[in-house]
C-alpha positions as CSV (number, residue, x, y, z in Angstrom):
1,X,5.2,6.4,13.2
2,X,2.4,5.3,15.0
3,X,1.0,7.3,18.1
4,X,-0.8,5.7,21.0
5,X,-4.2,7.0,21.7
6,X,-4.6,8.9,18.4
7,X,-7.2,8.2,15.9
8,X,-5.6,6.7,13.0
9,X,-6.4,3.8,10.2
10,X,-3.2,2.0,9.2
11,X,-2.9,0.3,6.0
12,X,-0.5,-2.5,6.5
13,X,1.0,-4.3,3.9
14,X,2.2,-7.5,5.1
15,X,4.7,-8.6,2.2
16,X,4.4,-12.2,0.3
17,X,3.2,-14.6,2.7
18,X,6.3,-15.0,5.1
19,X,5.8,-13.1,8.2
20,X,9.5,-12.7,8.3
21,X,9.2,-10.0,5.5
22,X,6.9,-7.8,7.4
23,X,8.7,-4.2,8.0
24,X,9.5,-2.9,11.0
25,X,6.8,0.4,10.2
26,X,4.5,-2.6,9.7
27,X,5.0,-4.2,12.8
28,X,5.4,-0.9,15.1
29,X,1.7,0.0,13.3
30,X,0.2,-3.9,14.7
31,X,1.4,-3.2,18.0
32,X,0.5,0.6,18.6
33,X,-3.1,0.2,17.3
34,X,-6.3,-0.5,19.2
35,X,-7.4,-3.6,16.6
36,X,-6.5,-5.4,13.4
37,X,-8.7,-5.6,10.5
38,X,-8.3,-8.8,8.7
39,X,-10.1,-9.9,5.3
40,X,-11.5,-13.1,4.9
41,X,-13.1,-14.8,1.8
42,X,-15.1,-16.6,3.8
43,X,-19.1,-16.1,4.2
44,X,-19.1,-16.8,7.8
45,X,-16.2,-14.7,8.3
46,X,-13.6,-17.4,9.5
47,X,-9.8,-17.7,9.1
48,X,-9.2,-21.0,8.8
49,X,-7.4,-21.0,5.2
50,X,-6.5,-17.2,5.8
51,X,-2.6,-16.7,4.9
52,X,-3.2,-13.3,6.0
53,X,-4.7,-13.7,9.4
54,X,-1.9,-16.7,10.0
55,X,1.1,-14.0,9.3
56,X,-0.8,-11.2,12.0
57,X,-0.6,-14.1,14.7
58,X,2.9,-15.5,13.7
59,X,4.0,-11.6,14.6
60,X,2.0,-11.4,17.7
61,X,3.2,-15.2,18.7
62,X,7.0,-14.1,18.0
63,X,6.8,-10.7,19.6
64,X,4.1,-11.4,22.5
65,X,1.8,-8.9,21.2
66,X,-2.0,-9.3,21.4
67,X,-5.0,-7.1,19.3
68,X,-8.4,-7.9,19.1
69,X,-9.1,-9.3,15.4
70,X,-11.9,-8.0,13.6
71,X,-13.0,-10.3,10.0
72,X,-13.7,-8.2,7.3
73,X,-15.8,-10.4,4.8
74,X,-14.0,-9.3,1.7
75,X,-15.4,-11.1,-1.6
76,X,-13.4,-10.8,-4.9
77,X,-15.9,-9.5,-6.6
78,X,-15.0,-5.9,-7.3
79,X,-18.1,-4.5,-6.1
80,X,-18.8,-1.0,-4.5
81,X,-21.1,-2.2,-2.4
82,X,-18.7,-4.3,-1.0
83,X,-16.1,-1.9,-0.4
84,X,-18.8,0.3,1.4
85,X,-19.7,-2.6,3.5
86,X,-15.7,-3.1,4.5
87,X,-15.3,1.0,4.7
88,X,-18.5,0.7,7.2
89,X,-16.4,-1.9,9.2
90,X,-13.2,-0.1,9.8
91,X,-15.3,3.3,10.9
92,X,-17.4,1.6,13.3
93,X,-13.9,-0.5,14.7
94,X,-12.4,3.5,14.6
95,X,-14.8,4.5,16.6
96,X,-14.5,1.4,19.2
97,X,-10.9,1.0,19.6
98,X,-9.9,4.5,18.2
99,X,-6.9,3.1,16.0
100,X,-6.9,0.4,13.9
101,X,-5.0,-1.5,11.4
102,X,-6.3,-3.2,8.0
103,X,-4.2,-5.7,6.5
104,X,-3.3,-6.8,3.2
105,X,-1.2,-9.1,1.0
106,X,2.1,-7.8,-0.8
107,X,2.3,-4.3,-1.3
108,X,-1.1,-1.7,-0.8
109,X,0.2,0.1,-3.8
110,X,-0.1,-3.1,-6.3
111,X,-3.4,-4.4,-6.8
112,X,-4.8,-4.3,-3.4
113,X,-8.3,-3.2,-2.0
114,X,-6.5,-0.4,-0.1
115,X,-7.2,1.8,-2.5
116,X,-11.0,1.4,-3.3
117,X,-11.1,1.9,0.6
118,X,-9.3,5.4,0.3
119,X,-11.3,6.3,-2.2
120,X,-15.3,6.0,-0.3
121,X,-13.0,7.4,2.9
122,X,-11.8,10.3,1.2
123,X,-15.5,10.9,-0.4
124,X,-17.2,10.6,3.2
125,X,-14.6,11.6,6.0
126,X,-12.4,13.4,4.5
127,X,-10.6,13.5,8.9
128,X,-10.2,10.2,8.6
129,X,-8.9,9.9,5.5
130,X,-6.2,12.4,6.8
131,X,-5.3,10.7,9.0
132,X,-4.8,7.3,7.1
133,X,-1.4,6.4,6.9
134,X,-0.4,3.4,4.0
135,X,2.4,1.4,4.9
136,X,4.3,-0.1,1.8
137,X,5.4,-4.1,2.2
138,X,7.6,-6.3,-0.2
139,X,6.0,-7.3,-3.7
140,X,5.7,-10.7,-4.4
141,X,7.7,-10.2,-7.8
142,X,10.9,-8.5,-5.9
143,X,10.9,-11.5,-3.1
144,X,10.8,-13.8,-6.9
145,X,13.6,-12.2,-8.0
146,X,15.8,-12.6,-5.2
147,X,14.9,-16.3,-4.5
148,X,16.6,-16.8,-7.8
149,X,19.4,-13.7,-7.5
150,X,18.1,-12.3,-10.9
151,X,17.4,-8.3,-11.1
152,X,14.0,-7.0,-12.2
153,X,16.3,-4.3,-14.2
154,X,19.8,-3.5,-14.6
155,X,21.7,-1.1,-16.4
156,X,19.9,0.4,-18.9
157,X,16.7,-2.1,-19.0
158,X,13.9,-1.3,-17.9
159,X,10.8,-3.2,-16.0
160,X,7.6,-3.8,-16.8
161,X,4.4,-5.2,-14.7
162,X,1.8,-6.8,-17.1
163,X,-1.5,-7.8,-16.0
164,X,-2.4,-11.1,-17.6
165,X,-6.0,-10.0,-18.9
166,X,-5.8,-10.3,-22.5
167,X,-6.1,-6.7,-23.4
168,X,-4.2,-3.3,-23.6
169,X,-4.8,-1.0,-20.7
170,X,-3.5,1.9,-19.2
171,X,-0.4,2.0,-17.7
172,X,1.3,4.0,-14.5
173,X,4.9,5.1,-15.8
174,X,7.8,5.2,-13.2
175,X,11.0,7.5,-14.1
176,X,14.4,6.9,-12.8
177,X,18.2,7.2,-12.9
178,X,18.0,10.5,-14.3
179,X,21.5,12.5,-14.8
180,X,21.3,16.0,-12.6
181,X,20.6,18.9,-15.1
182,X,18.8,17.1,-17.3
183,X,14.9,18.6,-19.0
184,X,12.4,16.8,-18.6
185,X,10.3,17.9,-21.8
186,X,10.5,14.2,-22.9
187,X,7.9,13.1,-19.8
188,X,4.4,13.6,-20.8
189,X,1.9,13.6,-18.3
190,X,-0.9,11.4,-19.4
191,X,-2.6,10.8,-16.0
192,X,-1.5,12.2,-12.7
193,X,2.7,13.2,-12.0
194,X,4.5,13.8,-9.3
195,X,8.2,14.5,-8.2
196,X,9.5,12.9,-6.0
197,X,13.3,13.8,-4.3
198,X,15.1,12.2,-1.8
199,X,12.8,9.7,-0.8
200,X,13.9,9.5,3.2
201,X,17.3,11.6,2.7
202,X,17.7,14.9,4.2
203,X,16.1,17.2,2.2
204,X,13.1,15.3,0.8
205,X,10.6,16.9,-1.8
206,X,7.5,15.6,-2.9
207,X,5.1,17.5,-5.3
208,X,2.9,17.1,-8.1
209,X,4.0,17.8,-11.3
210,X,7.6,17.8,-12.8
211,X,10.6,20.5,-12.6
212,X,12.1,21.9,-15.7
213,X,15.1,20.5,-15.0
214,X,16.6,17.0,-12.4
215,X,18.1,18.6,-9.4
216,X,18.9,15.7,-7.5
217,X,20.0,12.0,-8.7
218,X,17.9,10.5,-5.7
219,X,14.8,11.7,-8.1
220,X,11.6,9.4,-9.3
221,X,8.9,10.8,-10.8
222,X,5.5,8.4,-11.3
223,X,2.7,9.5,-13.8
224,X,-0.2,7.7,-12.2
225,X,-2.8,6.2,-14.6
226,X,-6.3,7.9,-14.0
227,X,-9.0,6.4,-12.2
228,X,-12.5,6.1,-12.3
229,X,-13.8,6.3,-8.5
């Protein structure tokens, strides 16, 4: 987890708008850091209709906690140059309070800015990038389900996330509930696969690419969709 004094960027997801289903890696990586990145919509870099900034000082109100808060102007725009201009934020923070945390909505890993981040750090510091740790959170959609005790999938069904765009797009593919010995020559790659084992169970695996055969039922493999960066 988190190390005092170390130079690190923590990307924090913060769960579905309840500061009550921020993790406990979450909330160790708020307190050990030297400041907390917050985006804001707003032009002159306010938080006054901010869910996200109101969740960061719930936490540090409930477990007496203080961080200096830094605004990250963050426009929905989906512009590079706006990325840059957030990226160039959390370096020059990194270099002032040596770690620091950047905050987002739900989970980094579904439709968050996170990732257009990594991708300008990993292109121009690659040691910081490194040393970037993401911190997963609660989806919206799995808080959904259980405020009406329905499963997302059960059995044999499976679960599918749809953007509501109008069109056909790629899709990342998640595998699970395999039987040990099966092949995997049904899989196709189509963008990027890796294995995963034993996700936080003694003898955790992770690589890319698939085995021949399952070796373990604690196995999920995810083809992620290619992206242009």
């Amino acid at each position: 987890m988190a190390t005092k004094n170390k130079t690190k960027l923590y990307m924090v997801s913060l769960g579905p708008a309840n500061w009550e289903l921020v993790t406990i890696q979450a909330l160790k990586a708020l307190q050990y850091c030297g400041a907390i990145c917050i985006p804001t919509k707003s032009e002159d870099h306010s938080f006054e209709k901010s869910i996200t900034y109101k969740i960061v000082k719930d936490l540090m109100n409930e477990y007496g906690f203080d961080k200096p808060i830094i605004p990250v102007y963050s426009p929905m725009n989906f512009k590079k140059k706006d990325w840059q201009y957030q990226v160039d934020i959390l370096v020059d923070s990194i270099d002032k309070y040596d770690s620091v945390s950047f905050v987002t909505l739900g989970d980094a890993a579904v439709y968050s800015t996170v990732y257009y981040l990594l991708d300008i750090i990993k292109k121009q510091d690659k040691k910081l990038y490194k040393n970037s740790v993401v911190i997963a959170g609660i989806t919206s959609f799995s808080y959904a389900s259980s405020k009406v005790k329905k499963p997302l999938c059960l059995g044999d069904n499976r679960f599918e996330l749809i953007p509501l765009i109008g069109k056909e797009v790629p899709s990342t593919k998640v595998y699970m509930r395999p039987k040990i010995g099966m092949k995997t020559d049904d899989i196709n790659e189509n963008g990027t696969l890796y294995t995963f084992e034993n996700l936080n169970f003694e003898g955790e695996n992770i690589q890319k690419g698939k085995l021949e055969k399952v070796r373990k039922y604690m196995t999920l493999m995810i083809d992620f969709i290619k992206r242009e960066k």
